[in-house]
C-alpha positions, 0 to 999 in steps of 0.5 A: 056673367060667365065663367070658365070652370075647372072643377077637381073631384075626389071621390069620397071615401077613397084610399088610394090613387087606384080608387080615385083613377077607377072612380074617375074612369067610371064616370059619366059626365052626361048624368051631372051636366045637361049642355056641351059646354062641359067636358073631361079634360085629359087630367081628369078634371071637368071644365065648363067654358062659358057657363053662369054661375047657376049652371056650374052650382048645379053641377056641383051640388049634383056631385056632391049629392053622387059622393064626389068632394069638389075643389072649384076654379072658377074665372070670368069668360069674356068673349072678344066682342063683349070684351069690346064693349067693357067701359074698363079692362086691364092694360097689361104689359110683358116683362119686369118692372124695368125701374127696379134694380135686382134688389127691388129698388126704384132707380127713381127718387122721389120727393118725400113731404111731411104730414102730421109729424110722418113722411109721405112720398108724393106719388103723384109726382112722377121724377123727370126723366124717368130711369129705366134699366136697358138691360130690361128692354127688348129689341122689338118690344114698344111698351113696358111696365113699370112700378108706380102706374107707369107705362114705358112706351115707344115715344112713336106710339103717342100719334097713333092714341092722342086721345091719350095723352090728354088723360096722362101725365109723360115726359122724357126716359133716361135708359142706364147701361145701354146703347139705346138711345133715351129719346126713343122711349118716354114714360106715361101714367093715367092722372084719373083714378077709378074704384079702388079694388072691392077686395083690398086691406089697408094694413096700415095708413097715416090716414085714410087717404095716406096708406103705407101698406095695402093688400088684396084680400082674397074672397072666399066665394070661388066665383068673385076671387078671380073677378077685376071688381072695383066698388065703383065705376065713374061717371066720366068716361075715361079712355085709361085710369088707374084704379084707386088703390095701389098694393105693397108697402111705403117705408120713409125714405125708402125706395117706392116700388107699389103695383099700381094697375092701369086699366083702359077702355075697351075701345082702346083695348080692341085698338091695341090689339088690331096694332099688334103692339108688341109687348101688350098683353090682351085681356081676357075679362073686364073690369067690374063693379061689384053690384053689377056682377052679383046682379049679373049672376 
């Protein structure tokens, strides 16, 4: 796997901005890395595009051993063709949750059920039709995101990805405060679940498959903190998913606002981004398991 690498360096022992400035003016990128894939950027901190982990750790340990201390930024690299290729990326959308009010509450109700003495939303059923805010909607703008894994799309979109629909749940958009006419938008969301997340905390739960609190923890390691790593890829391969856990807090009765994240299948992606959907928001890494990317590295 490759990574974009941002690395600050302090030199040690320094005690004003001066020395840090002279030290940083003195240096000589050419004696710690040994490709073109390396350069100083205007702010003084060294940038790698496109280098593996092994690389940007040699370079770092060289630092350190030349009496720099190295703060690391490290994200994946993907190039578009790659990219192309990924079973899994993450469908991403301009814009606010356009089924929260100001507060952060859901314009939506859903039914709540009882399970062992404590109440549970059920998540999987989607009210119909789905309120939206029209204050939150752009003129030209055909997808937005929504809380819950849900996806607001120009109802026109659905001929040009039918291989969707047969993978998701839809059905009609009810837009408060607007002149824009409901029928023009409708709402989706993937029914098929993958991973969850490798980097999750269930805080609290009424039982395994019930959480009411899920967070992401966040790894030490500077080149996995950054990675879309779930524990498990599918056997089946689906064209769009949700992946299996969602973050935030369930509290009875209240309103459910949970992120829930949609990925999609690189053909897809590269689909979307040919259309020119507006509102899509290209990806810039895949989804990974979390073996295949230790194993990559």
């Amino acid at each position: 796997m490759l990574y974009h690498v941002h690395l600050t360096l302090l030199p040690v022992g320094a005690t004003s901005v001066a020395d840090i400035g002279r030290a940083r003016d003195q240096l000589q990128l050419d004696q710690y890395v040994s490709s073109d894939a390396w350069r100083i950027n205007v702010d003084g901190r060294i940038e790698g595009v496109g280098v593996d982990r092994e690389e940007s750790k040699k370079v770092i340990e060289r630092f350190k051993s030349d009496g720099w201390a190295v703060s690391i930024q490290a994200e994946p690299f993907t190039r578009l063709p790659d990219l192309e290729k990924a079973q899994y990326v993450p469908l991403a959308c301009e814009g606010e949750y356009v089924d929260l009010d100001d507060d952060w509450n859901n314009l939506n109700q859903y039914s709540w059920t009882n399970y062992s003495q404590f109440i549970y939303p059920d998540l999987d059923r989607v009210p119909n039709p789905y309120r939206i805010r029209g204050d939150l909607l752009r003129k030209r703008q055909q997808i937005y995101p929504a809380a819950n894994g849900i996806l607001i799309i120009e109802r026109q979109l659905d001929a040009l990805f039918p291989e969707l629909w047969e993978w998701c749940d839809h059905g009609d958009v009810e837009v408060c405060n607007t002149a824009r006419a409901s029928a023009e938008l409708i709402w989706m969301r993937p029914s098929r679940t993958i991973g969850p997340y490798r980097n999750s905390v269930v805080h609290k739960s009424v039982a395994p498959e019930y959480p009411l609190e899920v967070r992401k923890k966040r790894a030490e390691d500077p080149f996995e903190r950054e990675l879309l790593a779930i524990t498990r890829m599918p056997t089946d391969a689906y064209p769009i998913a949700r992946v299996g856990n969602w973050f935030g807090e369930i509290i009875p009765y209240a309103s459910i606002n949970v992120s829930w994240d949609v990925v999609i299948s690189g053909k897809i992606h590269q689909r979307l981004r040919q259309a020119n959907i507006r509102g899509f928001v290209p990806a810039t890494a895949p989804i990974v398991e979390r073996d295949r990317a230790v194993q990559n590295d």
